[in-house]
PAVO-475821 format. One record per atom (N, C-alpha, C): residue in one letter; x, y, z. Coordinates in steps of 0.001 Angstrom, whole numbers, padded with zeros to 6 digits, always signed. Each point is the difference from the previous one (the first is absolute). Layout:
<numis>
aXYZ ...
</numis>
This chain:
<numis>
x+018602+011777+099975 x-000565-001220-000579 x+001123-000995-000293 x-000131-001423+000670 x+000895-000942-000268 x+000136-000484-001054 x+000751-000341-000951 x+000058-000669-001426 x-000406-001277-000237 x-001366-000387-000662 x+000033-001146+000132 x+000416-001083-000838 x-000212-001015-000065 x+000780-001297-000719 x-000820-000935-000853 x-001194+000094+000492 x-001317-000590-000774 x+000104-000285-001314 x-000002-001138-000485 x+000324-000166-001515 x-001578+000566-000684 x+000260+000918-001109 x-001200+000652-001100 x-000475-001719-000435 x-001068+000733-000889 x-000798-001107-000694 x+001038-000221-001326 x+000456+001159-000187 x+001209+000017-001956 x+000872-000873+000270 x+000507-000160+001511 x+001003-001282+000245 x-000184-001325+000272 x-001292-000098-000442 x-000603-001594-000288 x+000398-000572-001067 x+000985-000244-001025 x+000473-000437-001161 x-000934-001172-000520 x-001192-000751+000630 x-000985-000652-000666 x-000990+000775-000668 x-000081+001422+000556 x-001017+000353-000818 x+000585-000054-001144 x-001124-000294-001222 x+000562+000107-001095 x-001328+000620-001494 x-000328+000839+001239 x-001566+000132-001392 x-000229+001343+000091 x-001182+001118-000346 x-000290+000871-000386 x+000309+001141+001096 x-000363-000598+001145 x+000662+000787+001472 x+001079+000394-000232 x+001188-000311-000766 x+001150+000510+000040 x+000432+001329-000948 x-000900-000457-001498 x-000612+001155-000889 x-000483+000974+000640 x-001383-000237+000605 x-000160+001264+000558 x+000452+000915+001619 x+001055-000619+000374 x+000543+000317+000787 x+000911+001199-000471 x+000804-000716-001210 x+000920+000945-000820 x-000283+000907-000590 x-001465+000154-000231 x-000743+000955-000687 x-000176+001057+000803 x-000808-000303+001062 x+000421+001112+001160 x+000769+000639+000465 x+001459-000920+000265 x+001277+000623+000158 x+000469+001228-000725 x-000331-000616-001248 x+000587+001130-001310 x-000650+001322+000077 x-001360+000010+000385 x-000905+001292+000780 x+000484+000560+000478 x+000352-000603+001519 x+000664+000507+001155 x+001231+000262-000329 x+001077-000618-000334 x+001390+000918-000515 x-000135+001557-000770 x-001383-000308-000826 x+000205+001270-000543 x-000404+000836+000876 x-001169-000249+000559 x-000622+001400+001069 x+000530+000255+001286 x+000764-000996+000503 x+000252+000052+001554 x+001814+000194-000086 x+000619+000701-001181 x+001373+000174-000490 x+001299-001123-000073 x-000838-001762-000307 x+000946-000761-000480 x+000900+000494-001025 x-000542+000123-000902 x+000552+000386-001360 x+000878+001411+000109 x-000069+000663+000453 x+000353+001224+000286 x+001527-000370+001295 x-000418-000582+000723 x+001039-000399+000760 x+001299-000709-000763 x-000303-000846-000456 x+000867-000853-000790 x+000898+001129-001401 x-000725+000947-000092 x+000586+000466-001314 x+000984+001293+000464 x-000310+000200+001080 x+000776+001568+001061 x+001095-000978+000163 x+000388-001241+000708 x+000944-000849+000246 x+000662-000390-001233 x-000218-000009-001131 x+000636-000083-000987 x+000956+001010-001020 x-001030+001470+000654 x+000597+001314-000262 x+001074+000219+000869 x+000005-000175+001191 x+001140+000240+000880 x+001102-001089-000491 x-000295-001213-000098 x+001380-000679-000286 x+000611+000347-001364 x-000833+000333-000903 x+000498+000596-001557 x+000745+001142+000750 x-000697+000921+000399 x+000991+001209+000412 x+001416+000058+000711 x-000277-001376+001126 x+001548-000132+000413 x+000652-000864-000493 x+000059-000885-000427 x+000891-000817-001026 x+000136+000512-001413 x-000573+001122-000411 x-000001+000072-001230 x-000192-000692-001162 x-001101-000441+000149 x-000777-001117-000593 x-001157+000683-001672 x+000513-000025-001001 x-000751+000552-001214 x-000627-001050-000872 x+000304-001532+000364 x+000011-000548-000898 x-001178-000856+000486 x-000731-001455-001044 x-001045-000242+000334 x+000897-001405+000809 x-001210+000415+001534 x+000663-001046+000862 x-000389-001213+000349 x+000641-000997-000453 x-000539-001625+000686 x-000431-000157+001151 x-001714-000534+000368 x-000246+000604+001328 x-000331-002067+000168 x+000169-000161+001267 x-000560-000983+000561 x-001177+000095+000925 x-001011-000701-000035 x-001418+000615+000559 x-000159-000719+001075 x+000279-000556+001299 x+000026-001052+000467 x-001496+000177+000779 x-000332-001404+000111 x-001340+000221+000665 x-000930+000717-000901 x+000287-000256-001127 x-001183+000855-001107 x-001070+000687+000119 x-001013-001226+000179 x-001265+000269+000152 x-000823+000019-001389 x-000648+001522+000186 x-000518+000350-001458 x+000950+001096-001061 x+001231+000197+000511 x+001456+000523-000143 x-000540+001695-000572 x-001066+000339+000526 x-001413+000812-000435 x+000951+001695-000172 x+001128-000072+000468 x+000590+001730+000761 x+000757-000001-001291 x-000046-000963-000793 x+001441-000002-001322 x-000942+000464-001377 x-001602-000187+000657 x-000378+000250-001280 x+000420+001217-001047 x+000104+000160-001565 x+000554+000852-000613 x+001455+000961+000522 x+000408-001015+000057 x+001552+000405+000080 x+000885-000994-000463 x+000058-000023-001035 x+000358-001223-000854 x+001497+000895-000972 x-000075+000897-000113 x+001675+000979-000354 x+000529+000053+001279 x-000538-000013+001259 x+000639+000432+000994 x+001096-001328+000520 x-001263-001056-000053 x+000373-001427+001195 x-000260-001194-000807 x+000983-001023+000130 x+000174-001194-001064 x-000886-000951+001425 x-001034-000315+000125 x-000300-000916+001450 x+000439-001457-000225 x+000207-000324+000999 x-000258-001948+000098 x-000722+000150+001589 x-001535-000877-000160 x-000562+000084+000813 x-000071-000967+000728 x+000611-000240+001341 x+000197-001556+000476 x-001298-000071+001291 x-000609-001110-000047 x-000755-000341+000855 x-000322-001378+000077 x-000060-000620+001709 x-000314-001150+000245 x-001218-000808-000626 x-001555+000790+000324 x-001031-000388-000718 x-000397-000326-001122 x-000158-001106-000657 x-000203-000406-001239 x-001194+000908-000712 x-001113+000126+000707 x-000899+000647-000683 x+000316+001487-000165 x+000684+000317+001319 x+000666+001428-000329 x+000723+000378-001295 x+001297-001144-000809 x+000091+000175-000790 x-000623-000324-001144 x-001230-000198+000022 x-000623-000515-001533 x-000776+001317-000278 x-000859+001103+001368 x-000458+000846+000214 x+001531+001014-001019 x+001072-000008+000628 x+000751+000704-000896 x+000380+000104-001410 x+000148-000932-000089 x-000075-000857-001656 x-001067+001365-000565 x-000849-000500+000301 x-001061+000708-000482 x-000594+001166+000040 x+000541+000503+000467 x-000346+001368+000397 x+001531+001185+000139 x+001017-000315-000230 x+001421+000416-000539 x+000541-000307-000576 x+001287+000543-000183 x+000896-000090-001196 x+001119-000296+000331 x+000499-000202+001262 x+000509-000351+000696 x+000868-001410-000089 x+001125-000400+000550 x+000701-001401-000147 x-000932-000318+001447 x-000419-001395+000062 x-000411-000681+000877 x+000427-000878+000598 x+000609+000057+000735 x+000708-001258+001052 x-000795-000769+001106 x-000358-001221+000017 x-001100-000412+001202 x+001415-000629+000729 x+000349+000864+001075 x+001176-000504+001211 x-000245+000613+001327 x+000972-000138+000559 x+000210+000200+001713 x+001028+001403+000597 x-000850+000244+000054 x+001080+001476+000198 x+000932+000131+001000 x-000101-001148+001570 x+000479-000498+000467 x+001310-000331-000507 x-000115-001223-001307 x+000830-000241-000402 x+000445+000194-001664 x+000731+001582-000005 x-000076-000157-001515 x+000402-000680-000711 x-000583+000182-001069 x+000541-001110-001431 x+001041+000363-000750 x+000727+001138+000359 x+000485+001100-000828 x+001907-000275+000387 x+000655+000704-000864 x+001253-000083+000354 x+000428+001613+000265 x+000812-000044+000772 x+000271+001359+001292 x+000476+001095-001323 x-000624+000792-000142 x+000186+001920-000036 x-000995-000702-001638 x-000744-000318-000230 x-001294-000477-001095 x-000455+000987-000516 x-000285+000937+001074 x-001286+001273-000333 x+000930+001418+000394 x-000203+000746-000058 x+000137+001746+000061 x-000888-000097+001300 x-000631-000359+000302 x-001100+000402+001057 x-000852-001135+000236 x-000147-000260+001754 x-000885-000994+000527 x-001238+000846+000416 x-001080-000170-000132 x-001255+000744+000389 x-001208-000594+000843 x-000529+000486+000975 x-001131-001063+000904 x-000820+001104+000576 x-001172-000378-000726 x-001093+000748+000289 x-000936-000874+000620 x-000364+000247+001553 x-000840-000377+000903 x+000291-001355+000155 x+000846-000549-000069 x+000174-001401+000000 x+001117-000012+001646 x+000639+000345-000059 x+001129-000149+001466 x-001014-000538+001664 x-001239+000969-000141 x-000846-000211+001025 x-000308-001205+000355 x+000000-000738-001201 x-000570-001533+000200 x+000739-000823+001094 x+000919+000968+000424 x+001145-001165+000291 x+000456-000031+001377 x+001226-000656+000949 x+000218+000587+000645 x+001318+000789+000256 x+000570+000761+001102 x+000980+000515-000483 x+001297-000521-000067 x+000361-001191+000449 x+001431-000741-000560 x-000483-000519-001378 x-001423-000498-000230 x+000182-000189-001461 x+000396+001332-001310 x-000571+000756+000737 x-000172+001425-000825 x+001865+000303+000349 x+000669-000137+000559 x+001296+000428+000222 x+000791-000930-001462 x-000477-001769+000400 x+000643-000196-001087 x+000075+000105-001246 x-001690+000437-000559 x-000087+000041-000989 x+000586+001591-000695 x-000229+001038+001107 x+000949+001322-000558 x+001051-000661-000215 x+001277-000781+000856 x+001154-000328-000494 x+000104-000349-001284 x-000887-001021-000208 x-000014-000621-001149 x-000192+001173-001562 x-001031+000657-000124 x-000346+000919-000697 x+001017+000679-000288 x+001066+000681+000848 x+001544+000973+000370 x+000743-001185-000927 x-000124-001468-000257 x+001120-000706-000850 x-000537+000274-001396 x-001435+000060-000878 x-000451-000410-000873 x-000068+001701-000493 x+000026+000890+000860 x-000135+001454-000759 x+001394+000478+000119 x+000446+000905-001224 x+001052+000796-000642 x-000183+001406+000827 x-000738+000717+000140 x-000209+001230-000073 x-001096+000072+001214 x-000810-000484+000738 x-000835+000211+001048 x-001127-000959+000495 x-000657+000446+001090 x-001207-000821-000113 x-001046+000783+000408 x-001603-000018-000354 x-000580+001115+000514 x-001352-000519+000823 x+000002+000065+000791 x-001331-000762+000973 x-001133+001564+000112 x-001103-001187-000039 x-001556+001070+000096 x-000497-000953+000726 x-000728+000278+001038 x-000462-000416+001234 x-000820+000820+000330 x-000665-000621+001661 x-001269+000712+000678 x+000459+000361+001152 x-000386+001390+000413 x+000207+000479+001023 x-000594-000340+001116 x-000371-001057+001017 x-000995-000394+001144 x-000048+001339+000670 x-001421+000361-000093 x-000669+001300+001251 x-001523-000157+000246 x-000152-000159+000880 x-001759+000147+000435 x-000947+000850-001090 x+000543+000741+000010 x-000710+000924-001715 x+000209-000890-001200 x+001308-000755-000149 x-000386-000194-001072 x-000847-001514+000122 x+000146-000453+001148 x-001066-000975-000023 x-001434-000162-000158 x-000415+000930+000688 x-001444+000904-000040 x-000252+000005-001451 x+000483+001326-000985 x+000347+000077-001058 x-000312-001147-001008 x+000653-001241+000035 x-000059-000924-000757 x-001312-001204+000217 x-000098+000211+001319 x-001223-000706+000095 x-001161+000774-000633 x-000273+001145+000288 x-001326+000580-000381 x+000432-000100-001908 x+001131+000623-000369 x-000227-000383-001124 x-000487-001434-000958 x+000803-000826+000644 x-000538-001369-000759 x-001389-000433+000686 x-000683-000119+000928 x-001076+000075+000027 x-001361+000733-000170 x+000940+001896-001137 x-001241-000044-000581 x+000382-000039-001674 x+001326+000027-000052 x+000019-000562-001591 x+000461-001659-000632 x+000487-000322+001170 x+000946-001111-000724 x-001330-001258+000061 x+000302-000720-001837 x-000676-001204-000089 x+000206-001374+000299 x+001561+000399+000409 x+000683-001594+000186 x+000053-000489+001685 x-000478-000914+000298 x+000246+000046+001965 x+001029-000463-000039 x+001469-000432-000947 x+001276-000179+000340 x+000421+001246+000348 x+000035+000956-000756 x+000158+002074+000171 x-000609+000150+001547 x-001367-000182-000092 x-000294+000516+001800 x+000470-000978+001113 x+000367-001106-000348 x+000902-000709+000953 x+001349+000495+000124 x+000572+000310-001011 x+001535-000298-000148 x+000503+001702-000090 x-000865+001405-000298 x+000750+000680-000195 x-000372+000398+001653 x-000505+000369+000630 x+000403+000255+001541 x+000994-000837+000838 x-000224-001467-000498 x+001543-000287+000995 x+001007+000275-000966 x-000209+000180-001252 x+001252+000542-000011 x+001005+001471-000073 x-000820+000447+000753 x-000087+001458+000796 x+000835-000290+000990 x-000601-001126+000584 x+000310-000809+001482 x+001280-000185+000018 x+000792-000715-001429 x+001010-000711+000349 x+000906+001171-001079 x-000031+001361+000218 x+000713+000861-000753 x+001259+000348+001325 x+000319+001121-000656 x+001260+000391+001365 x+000084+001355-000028 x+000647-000190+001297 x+000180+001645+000804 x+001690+000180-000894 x-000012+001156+000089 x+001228+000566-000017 x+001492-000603+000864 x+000063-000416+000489 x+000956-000354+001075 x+000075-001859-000358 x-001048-000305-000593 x-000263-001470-000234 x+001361-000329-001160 x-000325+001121-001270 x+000407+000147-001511 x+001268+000234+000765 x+000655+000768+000916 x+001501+000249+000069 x+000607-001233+000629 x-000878-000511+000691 x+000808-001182+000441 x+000116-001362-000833 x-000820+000203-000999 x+000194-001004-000849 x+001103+000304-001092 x-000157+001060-000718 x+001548+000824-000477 x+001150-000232+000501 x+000036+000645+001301 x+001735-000148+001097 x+000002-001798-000247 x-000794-000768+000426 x+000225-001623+000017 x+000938-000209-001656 x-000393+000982-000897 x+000333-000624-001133 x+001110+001246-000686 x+000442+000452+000996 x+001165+000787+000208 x+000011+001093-001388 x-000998+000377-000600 x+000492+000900-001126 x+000034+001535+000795 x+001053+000868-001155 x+000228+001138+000701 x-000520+000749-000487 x-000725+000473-001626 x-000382+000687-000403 x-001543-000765-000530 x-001361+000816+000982 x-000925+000259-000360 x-001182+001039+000680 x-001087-000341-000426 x-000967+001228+000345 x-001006-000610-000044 x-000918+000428+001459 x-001199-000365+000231 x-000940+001472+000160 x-000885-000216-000843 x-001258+000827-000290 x-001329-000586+000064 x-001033+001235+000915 x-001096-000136-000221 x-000913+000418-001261 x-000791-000801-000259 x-000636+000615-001183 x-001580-000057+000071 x-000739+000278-000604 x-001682+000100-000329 x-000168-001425+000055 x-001356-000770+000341 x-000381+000251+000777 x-000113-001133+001215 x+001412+000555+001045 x+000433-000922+000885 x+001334-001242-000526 x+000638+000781-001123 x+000788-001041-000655 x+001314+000362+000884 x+001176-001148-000268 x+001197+000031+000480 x+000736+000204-001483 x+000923+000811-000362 x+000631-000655-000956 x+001655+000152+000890 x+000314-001044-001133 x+001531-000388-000102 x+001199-000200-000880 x+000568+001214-000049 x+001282-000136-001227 x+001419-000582+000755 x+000699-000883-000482 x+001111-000476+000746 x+001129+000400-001218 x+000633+000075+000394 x+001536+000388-001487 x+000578-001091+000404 x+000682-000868-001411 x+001056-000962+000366 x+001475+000379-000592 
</numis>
């Protein structure tokens, strides 16, 4: 299956109304059941374990969302949740505890080694891959200690998979639009290394996880 490029409906930055609420509402579902949340927190165990990391760590959230995988871990992870969408961050406001940043992850706002840790959950897909190259670079200036990517694995199963699910649970038609292509625009194995080697780091690890996830620990 070819990767496609198709911009989602979430990357319409006019929407600005309840569609985006309950888009995020769903999401936060699906991280928990389909192993967002679970992904993101194995990637955080491994980099504690090799850096030797005990302490509570400044995380940068880029591409936020509903920043839904951080919930109750508030001894663990200090967040700042950065995202382009305005309504995205008012949705946060309100529903975390979280620092809220409405910015460009493209271009951070931040000054270089800011955070202990850069973090991007399902957000990289949006993109393409020289953008996704620069913005890992970028992330490698603003984190101390690592960066940890959670992503989608593109496979015919899991496409299948996601369609039948949101069309017999999901209420939002941004979710049944947007979570199969973005199945679509996930990556193969060989995709993730070549975007890595482009951005020359020497120490990291790519893992599969539940269900159909990529994760990604990089050491800096």
């Amino acid at each position: 299956m070819e990767r496609r490029d198709d911009s989602e409906i979430m990357d319409d930055f006019s929407i600005q109304d309840e569609r985006i609420d309950s888009a995020l509402r769903e999401l936060k579902t699906i991280n928990i059941l389909l192993g967002g949340k679970a992904t993101t927190h194995k990637g955080f165990r491994i980099l504690r374990k090799r850096k030797s990391l005990v302490h509570q760590l400044t995380v940068l959230d880029a591409g936020a969302g509903g920043a839904d995988v951080f919930e109750n871990g508030s001894d663990q992870y200090s967040i700042t949740a950065l995202d382009k969408n305005p309504r995205t961050c008012l949705y946060l406001i309100k529903h975390s505890e979280w620092c809220v940043v409405c910015g460009d992850a493209a271009e951070i706002p931040f000054k270089e080694q800011s955070f202990d840790v850069v973090h991007a959950s399902l957000f990289l897909h949006h993109f393409t891959e020289e953008q996704i190259v620069r913005m890992i670079r970028s992330f490698s200036k603003i984190a101390r200690h690592g960066i940890i990517l959670n992503d989608l694995r593109r496979s015919t199963f899991a496409l299948i998979g996601i369609k039948i699910l949101t069309l017999l649970f999901s209420r939002s038609g941004m979710v049944k639009h947007d979570a199969p292509l973005s199945v679509q625009r996930g990556f193969t194995k060989n995709e993730l290394l070549r975007i890595l080697n482009q951005c020359s780091f020497e120490h990291f690890t790519i893992k599969r996880t539940w269900a159909f996830r990529w994760l990604v620990v990089i050491e800096i």
